[in-house]
N, C-alpha and C positions, 0 to 999 in steps of 0.2 A: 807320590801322593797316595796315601792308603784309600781303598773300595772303601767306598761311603752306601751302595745298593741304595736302595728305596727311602734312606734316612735323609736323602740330602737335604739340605733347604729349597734348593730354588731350580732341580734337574733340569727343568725345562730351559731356562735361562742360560745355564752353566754349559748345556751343551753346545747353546748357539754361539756362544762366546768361542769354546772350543773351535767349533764348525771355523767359526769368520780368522783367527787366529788359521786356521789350516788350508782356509782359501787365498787367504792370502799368500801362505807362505808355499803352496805346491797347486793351486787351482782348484776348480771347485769339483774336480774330477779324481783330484789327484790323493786322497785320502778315504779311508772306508768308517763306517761307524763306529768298528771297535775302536780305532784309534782316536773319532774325537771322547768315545765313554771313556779310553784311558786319561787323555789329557784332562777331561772333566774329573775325575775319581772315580768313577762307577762303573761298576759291573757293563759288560757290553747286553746283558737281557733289559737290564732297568732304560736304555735308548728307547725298545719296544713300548713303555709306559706311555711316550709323551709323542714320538714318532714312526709311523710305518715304514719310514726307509731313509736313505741316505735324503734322498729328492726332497721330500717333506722337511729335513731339519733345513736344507737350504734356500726352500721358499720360504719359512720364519725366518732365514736370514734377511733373504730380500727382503720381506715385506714390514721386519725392521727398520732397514733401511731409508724402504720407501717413505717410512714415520720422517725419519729423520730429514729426508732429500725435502718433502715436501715441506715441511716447517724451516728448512734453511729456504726455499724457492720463496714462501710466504713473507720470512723476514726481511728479505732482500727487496723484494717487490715493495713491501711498506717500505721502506727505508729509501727508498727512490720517490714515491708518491711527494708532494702532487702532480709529480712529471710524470707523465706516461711514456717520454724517449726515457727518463732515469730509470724508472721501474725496469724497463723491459731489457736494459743495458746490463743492471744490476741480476737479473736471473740468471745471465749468460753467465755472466761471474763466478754468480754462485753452486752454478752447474760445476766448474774447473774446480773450486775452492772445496769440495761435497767431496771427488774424489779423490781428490788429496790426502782429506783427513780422515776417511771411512773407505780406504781401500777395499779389506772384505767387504764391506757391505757394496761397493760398487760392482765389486766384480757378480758376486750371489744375483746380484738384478740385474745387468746390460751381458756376462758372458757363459751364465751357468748355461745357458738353455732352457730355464725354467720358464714355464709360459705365467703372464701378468694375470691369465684368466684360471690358473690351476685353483687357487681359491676366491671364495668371493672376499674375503680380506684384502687377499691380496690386488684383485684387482678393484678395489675401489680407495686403495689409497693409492696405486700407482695413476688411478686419476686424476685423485684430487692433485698429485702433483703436476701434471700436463695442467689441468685444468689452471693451476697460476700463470704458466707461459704463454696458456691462449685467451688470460684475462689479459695478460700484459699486451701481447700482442693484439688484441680487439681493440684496445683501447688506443695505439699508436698509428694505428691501420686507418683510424678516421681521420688522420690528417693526410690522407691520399685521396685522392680523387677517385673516385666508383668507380671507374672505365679502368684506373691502371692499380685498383685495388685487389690483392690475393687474400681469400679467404685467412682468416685469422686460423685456424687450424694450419694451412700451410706454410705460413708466415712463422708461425710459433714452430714446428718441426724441421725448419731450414735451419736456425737459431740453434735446434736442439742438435740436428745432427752435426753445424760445423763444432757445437759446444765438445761433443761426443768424439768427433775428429780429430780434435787440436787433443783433447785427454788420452783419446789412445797412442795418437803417432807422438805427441813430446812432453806429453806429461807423467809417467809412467815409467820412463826408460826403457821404453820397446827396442828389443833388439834392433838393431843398423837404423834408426832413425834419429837423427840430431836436429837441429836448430840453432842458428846463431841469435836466436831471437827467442824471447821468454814465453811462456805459453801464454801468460797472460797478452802480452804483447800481438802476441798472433791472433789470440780470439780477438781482442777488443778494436783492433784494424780490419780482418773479417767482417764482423758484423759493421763497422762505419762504413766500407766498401758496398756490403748489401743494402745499408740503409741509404747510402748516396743514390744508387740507384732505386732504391723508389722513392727520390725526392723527400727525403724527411730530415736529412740534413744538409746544409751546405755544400756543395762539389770543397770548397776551399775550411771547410772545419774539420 
């Protein structure tokens, strides 16, 4: 692809695409700026235009991302309403189903190291995305009795972490870890197992 410098159309853009394209294929460590300006076209100076270093092109990844995670966490959530067990099922889902289909971008937000508070961008749409899982979860939480009820913040991050567990050990293809059972499979019996126990559905459903 021929050096486009300073002419491009949309640098900014082009190199995050770049970035997510190289996180995915060698990790978010694993490539240096010259090489996403080359993939992009441009000059390795014109990267300086739009970002101060590696770090910064890959918290615009994340924080793309996080656009996108939270607007599938959103859709999912409506698409379950009026139920508040469906909503809250449906996010779990959409957590596995996220990184599937936005690998870079998964990896740039849960494995780069980049912290959620390095920008205020970033970290207020890494919010608003929690912020669906512990609407869902608030609102499933009131069919538990207040004595054996867990804070809707921890309630929503149990959720998130086995979400996050089933995605790295077998959804992924993480070296020496198999499954004879589908990820899906494995989330959606996880969380019925957690939900049994605090009474919110059936022992026999």
């Amino acid at each position: 692809m021929p050096k486009r410098g300073y002419h491009h159309g949309n640098l900014r853009q082009a190199l995050v695409e770049a970035a997510l394209e190289l996180i995915e294929a060698r990790g978010p460590m694993g490539f240096t700026l010259s090489e996403a300006a080359k993939r992009a076209g441009v000059t390795p100076a014109a990267v300086y235009r739009h970002f101060g270093g590696r770090e910064d092109l890959i918290a615009e990844a994340a924080r793309q991302g996080y656009e996108i995670f939270a607007d599938t966490m959103q859709y999912a959530y409506d698409k379950g309403q009026p139920s508040a067990l469906a909503s809250f099922e449906a996010t779990g889902r959409a957590y596995l189903a996220f990184a599937r289909r936005y690998p870079g971008h998964y990896i740039a937000m849960f494995e780069s190291g980049i912290s959620v508070n390095r920008t205020p961008d970033l970290a207020a749409v890494a919010a608003r995305a929690r912020a669906v899982l512990e609407r869902a979860a608030e609102e499933l939480s009131q069919h538990i009795p207040a004595d054996r009820r867990p804070p809707p913040a921890m309630f929503s991050a149990h959720v998130w972490a086995m979400s996050h567990g089933v995605v790295e050990l077998f959804a992924r293809n993480s070296p020496g870890t198999q499954s004879p059972f589908p990820p899906e499979d494995l989330l959606e019996t996880g969380i019925g197992i957690y939900l049994r126990g605090l009474g919110l559905i059936p022992p026999d459903a």
